[in-house]
C-alpha positions in Angstrom: 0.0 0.0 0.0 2.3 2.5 1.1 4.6 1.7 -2.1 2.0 2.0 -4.3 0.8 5.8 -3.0 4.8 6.3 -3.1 4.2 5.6 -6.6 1.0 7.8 -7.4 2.8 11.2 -5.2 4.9 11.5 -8.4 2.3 12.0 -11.2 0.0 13.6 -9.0 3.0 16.5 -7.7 3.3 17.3 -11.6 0.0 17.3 -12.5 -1.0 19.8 -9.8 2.2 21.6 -11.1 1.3 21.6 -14.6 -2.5 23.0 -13.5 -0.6 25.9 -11.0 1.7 26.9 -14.1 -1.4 27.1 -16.4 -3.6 28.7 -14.0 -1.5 31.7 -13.9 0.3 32.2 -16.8 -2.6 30.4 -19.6 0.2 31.4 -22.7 0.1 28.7 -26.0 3.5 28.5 -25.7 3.3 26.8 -22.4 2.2 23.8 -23.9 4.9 22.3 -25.3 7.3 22.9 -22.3 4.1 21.4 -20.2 3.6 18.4 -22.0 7.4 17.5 -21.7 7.1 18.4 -17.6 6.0 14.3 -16.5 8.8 12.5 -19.1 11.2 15.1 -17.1 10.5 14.4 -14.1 10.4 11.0 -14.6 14.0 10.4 -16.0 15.0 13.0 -13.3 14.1 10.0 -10.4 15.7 7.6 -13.1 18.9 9.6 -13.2 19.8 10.3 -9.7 23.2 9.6 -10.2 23.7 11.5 -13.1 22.0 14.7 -11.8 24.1 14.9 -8.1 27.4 14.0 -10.5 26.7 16.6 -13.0 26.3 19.5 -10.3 29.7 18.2 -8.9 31.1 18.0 -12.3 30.1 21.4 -13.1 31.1 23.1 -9.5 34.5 21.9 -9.5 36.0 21.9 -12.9 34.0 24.5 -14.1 33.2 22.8 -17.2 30.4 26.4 -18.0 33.3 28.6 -17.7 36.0 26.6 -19.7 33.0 27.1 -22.3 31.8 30.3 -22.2 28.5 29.4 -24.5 27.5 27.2 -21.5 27.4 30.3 -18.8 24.2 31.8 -19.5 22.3 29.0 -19.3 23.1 28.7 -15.3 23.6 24.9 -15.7 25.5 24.6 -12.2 22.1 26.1 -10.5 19.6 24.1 -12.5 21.3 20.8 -11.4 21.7 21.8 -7.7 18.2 22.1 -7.7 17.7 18.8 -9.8 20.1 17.0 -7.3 18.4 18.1 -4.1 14.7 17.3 -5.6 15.7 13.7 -6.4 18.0 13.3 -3.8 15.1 14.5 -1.8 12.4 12.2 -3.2 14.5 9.0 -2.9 15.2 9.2 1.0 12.1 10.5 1.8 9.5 8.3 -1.0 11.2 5.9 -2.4 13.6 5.2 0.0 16.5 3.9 -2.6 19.1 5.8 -1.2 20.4 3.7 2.1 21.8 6.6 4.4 24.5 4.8 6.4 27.1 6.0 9.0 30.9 5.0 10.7 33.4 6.9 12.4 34.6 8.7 9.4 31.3 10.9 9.1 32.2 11.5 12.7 35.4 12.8 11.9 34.1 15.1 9.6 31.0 16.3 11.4 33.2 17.5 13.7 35.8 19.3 11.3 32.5 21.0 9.4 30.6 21.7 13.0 34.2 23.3 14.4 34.4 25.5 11.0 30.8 27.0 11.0 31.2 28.1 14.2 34.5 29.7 13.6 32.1 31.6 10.6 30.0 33.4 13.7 33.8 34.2 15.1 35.3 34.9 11.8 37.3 39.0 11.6 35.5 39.3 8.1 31.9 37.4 9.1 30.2 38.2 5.7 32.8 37.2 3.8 32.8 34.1 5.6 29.5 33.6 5.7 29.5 34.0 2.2 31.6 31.4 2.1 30.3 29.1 3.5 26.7 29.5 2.2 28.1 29.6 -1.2 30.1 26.7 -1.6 31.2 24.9 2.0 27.6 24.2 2.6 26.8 22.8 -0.8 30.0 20.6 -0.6 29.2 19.1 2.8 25.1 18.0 1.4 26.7 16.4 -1.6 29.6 14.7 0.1 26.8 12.7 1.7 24.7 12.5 -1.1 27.6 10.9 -3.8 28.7 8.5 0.2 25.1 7.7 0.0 24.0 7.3 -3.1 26.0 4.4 -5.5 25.1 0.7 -4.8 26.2 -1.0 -7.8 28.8 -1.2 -10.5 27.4 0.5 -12.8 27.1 4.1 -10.8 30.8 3.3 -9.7 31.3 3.3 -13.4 29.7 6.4 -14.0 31.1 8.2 -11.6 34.9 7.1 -13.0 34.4 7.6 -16.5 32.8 10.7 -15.8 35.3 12.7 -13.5 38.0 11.5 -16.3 36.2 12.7 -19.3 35.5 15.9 -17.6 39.2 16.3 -16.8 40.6 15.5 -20.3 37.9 18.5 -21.6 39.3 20.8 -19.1 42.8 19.4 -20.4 42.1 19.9 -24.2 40.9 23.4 -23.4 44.3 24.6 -21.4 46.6 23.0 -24.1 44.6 24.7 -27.1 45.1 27.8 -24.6 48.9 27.6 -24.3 49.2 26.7 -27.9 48.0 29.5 -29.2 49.1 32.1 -26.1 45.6 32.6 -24.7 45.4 33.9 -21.0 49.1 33.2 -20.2 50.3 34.3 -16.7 53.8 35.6 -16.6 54.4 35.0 -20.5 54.0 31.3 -19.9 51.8 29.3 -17.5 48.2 28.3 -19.1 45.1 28.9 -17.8 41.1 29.5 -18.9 38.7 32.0 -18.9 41.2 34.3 -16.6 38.9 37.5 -18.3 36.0 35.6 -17.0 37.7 36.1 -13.6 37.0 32.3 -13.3 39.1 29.9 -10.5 41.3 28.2 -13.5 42.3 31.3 -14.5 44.6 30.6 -11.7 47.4 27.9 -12.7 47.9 26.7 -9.3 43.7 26.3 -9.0 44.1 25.2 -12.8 46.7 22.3 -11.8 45.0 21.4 -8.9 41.8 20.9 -10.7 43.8 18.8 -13.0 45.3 17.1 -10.7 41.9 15.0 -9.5 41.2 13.0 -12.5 44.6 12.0 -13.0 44.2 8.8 -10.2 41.3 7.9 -11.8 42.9 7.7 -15.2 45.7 5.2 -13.6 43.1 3.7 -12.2 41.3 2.6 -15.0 44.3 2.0 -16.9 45.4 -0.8 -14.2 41.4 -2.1 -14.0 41.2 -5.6 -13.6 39.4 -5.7 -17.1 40.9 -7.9 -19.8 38.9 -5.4 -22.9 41.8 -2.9 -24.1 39.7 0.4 -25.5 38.7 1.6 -21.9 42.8 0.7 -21.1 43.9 2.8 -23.8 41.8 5.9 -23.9 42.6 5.9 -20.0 46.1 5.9 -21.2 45.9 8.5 -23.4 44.0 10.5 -21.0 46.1 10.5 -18.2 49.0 11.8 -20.7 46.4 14.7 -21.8 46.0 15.6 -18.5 49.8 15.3 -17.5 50.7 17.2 -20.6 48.2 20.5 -19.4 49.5 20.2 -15.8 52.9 20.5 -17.2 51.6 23.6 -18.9 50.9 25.4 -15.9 54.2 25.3 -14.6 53.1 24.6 -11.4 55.4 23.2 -8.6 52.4 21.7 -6.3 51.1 19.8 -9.6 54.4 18.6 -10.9 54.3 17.0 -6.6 51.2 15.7 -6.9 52.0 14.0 -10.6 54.5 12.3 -8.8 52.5 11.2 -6.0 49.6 9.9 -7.6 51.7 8.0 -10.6 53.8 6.5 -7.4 51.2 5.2 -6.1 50.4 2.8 -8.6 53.6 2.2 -9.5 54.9 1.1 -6.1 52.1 -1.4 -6.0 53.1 -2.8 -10.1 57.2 -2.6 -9.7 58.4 -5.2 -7.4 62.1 -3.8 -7.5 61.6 -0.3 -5.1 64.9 0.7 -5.1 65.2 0.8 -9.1 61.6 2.4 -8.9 63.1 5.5 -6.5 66.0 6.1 -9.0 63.5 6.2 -11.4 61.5 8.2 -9.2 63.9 11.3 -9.1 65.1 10.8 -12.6 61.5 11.6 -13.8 60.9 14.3 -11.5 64.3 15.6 -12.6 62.9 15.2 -16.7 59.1 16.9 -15.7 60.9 19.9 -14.0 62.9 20.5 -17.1 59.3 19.4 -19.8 57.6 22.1 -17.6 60.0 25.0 -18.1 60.1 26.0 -14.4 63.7 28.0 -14.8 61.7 30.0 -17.6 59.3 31.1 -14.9 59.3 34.6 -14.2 59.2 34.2 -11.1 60.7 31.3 -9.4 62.7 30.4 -12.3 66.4 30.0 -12.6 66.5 34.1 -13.3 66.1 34.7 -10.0 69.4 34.3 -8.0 68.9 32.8 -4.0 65.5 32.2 -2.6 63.2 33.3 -5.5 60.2 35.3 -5.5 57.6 32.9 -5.5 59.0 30.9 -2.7 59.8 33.7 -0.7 55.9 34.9 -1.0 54.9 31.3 -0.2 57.6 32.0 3.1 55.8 35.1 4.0 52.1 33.4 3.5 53.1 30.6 5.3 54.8 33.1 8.8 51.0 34.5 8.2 49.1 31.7 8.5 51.2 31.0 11.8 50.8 34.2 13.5 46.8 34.3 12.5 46.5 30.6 14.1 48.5 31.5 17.4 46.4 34.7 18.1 43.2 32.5 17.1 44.1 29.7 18.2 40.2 28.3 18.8 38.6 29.1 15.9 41.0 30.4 13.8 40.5 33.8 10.9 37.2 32.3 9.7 36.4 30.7 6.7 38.0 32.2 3.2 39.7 34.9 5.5 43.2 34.4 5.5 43.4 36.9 2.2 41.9 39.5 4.3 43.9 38.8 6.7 47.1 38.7 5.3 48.3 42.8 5.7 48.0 42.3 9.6 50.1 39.0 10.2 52.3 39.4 7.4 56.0 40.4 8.4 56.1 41.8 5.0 54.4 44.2 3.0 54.5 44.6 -0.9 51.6 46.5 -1.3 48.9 43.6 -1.9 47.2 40.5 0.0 48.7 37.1 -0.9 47.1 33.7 -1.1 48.6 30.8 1.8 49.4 28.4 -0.8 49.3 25.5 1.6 46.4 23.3 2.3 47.7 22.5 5.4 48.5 26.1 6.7 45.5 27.7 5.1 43.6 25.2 7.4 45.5 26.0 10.4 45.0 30.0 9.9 41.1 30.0 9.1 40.1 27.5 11.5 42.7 27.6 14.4 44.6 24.7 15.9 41.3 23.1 17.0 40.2 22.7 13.4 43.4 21.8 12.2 43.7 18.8 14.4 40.4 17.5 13.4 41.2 18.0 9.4 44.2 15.6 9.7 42.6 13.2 11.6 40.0 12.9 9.1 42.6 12.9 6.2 45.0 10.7 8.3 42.4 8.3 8.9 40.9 8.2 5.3 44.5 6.9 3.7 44.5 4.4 6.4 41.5 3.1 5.5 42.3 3.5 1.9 45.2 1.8 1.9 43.9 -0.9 4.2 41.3 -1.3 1.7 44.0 -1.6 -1.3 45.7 -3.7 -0.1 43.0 -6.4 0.4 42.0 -5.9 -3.0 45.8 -6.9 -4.0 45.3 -9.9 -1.8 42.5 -11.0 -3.0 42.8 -11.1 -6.7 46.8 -12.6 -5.7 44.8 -15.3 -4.3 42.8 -15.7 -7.1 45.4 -16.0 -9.4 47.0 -18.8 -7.6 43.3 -20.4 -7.7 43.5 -20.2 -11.2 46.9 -21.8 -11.8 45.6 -24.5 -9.3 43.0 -25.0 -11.6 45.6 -24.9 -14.7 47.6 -27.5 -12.8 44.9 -30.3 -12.6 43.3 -29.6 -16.3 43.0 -33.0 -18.1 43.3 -32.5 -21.5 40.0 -33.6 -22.2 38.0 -30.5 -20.7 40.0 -27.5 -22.6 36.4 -25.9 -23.1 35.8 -25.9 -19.2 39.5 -24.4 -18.6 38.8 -21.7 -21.9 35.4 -20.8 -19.8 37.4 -20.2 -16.6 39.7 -18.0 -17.6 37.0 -15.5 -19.4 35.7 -15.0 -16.2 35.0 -11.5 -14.9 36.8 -10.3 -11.9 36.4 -11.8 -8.7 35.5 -8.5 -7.2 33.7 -5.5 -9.7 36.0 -4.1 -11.7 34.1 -0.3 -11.7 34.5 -0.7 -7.6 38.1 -1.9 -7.7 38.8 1.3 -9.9 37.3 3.8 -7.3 39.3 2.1 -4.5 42.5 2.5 -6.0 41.5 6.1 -7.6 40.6 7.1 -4.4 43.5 6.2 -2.7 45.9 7.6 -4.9 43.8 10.6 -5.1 44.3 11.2 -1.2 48.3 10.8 -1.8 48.3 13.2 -4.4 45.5 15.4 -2.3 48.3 15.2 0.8 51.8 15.7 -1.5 50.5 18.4 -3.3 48.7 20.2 -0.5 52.1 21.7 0.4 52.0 23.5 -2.1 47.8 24.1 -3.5 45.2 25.6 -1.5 42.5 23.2 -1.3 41.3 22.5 2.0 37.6 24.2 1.2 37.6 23.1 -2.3 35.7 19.6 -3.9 38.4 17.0 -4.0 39.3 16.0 -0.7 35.4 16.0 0.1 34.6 13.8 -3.2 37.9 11.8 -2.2 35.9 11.0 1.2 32.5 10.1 -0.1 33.6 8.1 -2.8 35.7 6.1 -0.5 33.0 5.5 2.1 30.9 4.8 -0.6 33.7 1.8 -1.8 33.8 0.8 1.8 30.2 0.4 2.2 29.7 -1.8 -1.0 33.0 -3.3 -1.4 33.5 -4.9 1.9 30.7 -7.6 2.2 31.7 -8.5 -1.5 36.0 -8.5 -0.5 34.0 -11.0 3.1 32.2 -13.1 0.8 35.2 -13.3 -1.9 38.1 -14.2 0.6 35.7 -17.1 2.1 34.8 -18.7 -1.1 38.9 -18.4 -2.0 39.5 -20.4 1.4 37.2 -23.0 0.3 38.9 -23.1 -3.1 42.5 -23.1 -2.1 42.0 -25.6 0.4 40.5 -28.2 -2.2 43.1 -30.4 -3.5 42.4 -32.2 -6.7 45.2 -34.4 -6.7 43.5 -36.3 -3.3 40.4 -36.4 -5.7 42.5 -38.2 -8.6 43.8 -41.1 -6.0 40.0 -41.7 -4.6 38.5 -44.7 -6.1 39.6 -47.1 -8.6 42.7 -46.5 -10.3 41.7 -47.4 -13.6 42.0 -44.6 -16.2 37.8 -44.1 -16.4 38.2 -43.5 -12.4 41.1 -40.9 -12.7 39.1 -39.1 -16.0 35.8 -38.6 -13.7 37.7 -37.7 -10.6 39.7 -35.0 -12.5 36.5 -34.0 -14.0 34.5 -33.3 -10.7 37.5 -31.5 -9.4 37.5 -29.0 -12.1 33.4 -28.5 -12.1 34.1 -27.8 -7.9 36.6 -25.0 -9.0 34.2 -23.9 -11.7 31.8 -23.8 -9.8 33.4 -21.9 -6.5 34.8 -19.3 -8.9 31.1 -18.6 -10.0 30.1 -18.0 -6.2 33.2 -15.8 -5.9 31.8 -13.6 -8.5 29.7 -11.2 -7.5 26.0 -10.1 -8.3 25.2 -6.9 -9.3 23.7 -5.1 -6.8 
């Protein structure tokens, strides 16, 4: 009953909608726009997942001001209020999106509780609040929306594919920029829309936005997938990507390049000591591709600490002094530019950004907020990597399954082998991909926070959901997959070979229910989609 009137609120809200919109504005040309209103609303519930990514999609890399033709149709705004709608009519109707909770939320209840109230205590309280109405608000509901909302492969997949895609456009748009000098900061760092007065017309912001889709690129590179089209245009994304990074001539991006490619390599090369020397030698070969000593400032010009640093010196003594004189709540949110002329022990005549993560934390929230901010991100990479690393293990294991099963394989059942080794993954490839993206993504997030401000900005917060999000769906599949490997490993065919007769008919049926066992365990490994 009460699924069935959940049913029946739908058409009923857009009829009484489509009668409110006619009563009061009767126009002809209403009726075309009308009659679409029900198909609307009903792919709208269809496409949660698409809705709540495309806000995200929009917010962070901008993807209406990289395209200019996009901005007056206030696309960001339209899908905010698309994403809280159906977000909206799932938990409370529908109830298909399953809210859950662990200590992590906790962690970062606390971090957003101790920042809003250092908004009431902020020096600049409008511009704080401003802040935090304007974006920090809207980041904290969707955090919890994207934790909440994928429960099967294919929204994992989605949300993959789709934060790559919208990194390689943002890519393709910087390198047509720098090819043909449009925007460039100091003669020769890239960036978009900087008339616009948009965020990437920054190169650090433009590097650090960048910077996110370049785990997931990896990611799916390495997927546990045996088709090679989604390998390779992963493959040539991440070099897109790299390549526009590069452009920027940005120290915190080249760091996090590093970082986030480490990752994966660390857990592929099995020699680390030639992967170190490697390691330097290719940070040594994207300083020189990135033209850093061209820089005008910070470049090889310069003689002794260089400019930039030095103003990254001074930011940083700033971001000190503000969180030792507030050392509870710290400037307030999106202050410490205001604050910068009266902490600063030097004056050039305009406010400076911190150009830290870590610092710009320290001085807008104090030492309280601080504390709580690492833990949350010290905590996430644990679990990330905790979470990785069974992953590792269990397709390791599964690989030794299958070479038990190539051990025993009579000739006589080559069909059953072939159909073994097509299977699909032991765990879901789409989730497999998140939990390694993410976790690179919070290496990269931590490397190259020494360097980008982006303690208030989308990734970390998308970093976190997506990885509770893997937790929650993941681990009950990893539970049930490591069991059904015990199960396999411990089965030993050759004990089934010597059972029986020892005539050849005996040895040819024992063999053969052996390998039916194995087939049919490695079906129960795999999982259902959910």
């Amino acid at each position: 009953m009460i699924h069935t009137l959940s049913q029946m609120l739908l058409p009923l809200g857009l009829c009484a909608v489509m009668t409110l919109a006619w009563w009061f504005a009767p126009h002809p040309l209403l009726v075309l726009p009308l009659a679409l209103v029900p198909l609307l609303g009903w792919m709208a519930t269809r496409m949660v997942i698409w809705i709540c990514l495309g806000f995200i999609i929009f917010s962070f890399f901008r993807i209406h001001e990289a395209f200019p033709q996009l901005y007056p149709f206030k696309i960001p705004q339209l899908l905010a209020l698309g994403a809280l709608g159906v977000t909206a009519w799932h938990l409370a109707i529908t109830r298909e999106i399953k809210v859950f909770w662990n200590s992590h939320f906790n962690g970062m209840a606390v971090f957003f509780a101790l920042t809003t109230v250092g908004v009431m205590f902020a020096s600049n309280r409008p511009e704080a609040i401003a802040a935090w109405t304007g974006n920090f608000v809207k980041i904290g509901i969707m955090m919890l929306i994207i934790a909440w909302l994928p429960k099967c492969k294919r929204d994992f997949a989605i949300c993959n594919w789709s934060i790559l895609l919208a990194g390689i456009l943002i890519a393709i748009v910087a390198l047509n920029n720098k090819m043909n000098g449009i925007g460039l900061v100091e003669g020769t760092r890239v960036t978009i829309s900087r008339d616009m007065g948009s965020m990437l017309g920054d190169p650090n912001d433009l590097a650090l936005v960048l910077l996110f889709p370049t785990s997931f690129s990896l990611a799916l590179f390495f997927a546990p997938i045996k088709a090679r089209l989604p390998r390779f245009l992963a493959l040539i994304g991440y070099f897109i990507i790299v390549s526009a990074i590069i452009a920027t001539q940005s120290r915190g991006g080249l760091l996090g390049i590093m970082a986030v490619t480490g990752v994966f390599a660390w857990q592929k090369v099995e020699n680390k000591a030639l992967l170190i020397m490697a390691g330097g030698a290719a940070a040594g070969l994207l300083l020189v591709l990135a033209g850093i000593s061209d820089r005008s400032s910070g470049g090889a010009a310069e003689d002794g600490i260089d400019a930039s640093a030095m103003g990254r010196i001074y930011a940083w003594q700033a971001a000190w002094n503000m969180a030792v004189s507030n050392p509870l709540s710290g400037v307030g949110l999106n202050n410490f530019y205001y604050n910068y002329f009266f902490y600063s022990p030097h004056w050039d005549g305009k406010n400076h950004a911190v150009h830290s993560t870590w610092l710009g934390v320290l001085a807008e929230t104090g030492f309280v907020g601080f504390i709580a901010f690492v833990t949350v991100v010290v905590r996430l990479l644990k679990n990330n990597i905790r979470q990785a690393m069974g992953v590792n293990a269990i397709f390791a294991r599964a690989a030794k399954a299958e070479a038990k099963t190539d051990k025993y394989a009579h000739p006589g059942l080559e069909h059953r082998h072939d159909r073994l080794k097509k299977k699909e993954p032991i765990l879901p490839a789409a989730m497999v991909v998140s939990a390694q993206a993410t976790l690179a993504g919070v290496v990269g997030f931590m490397v190259s926070g020494t360097f980008l401000t982006q303690g208030f900005t989308w990734p970390i917060y998308i970093l976190f959901a997506l990885s509770m999000a893997v937790s929650h769906n993941l681990q009950p599949l990893m539970q049930s997959a490591n069991g059904t490997l015990d199960a396999l490993m411990n089965t030993d065919p050759a004990e089934k070979q010597t059972e029986g007769s020892s005539d050849d008919s005996s040895e040819h049926n024992a063999i053969a229910g052996s390998q039916t066992d194995s087939e049919t365990l490695l079906n129960q490994a795999k999982p259902e989609p959910r």
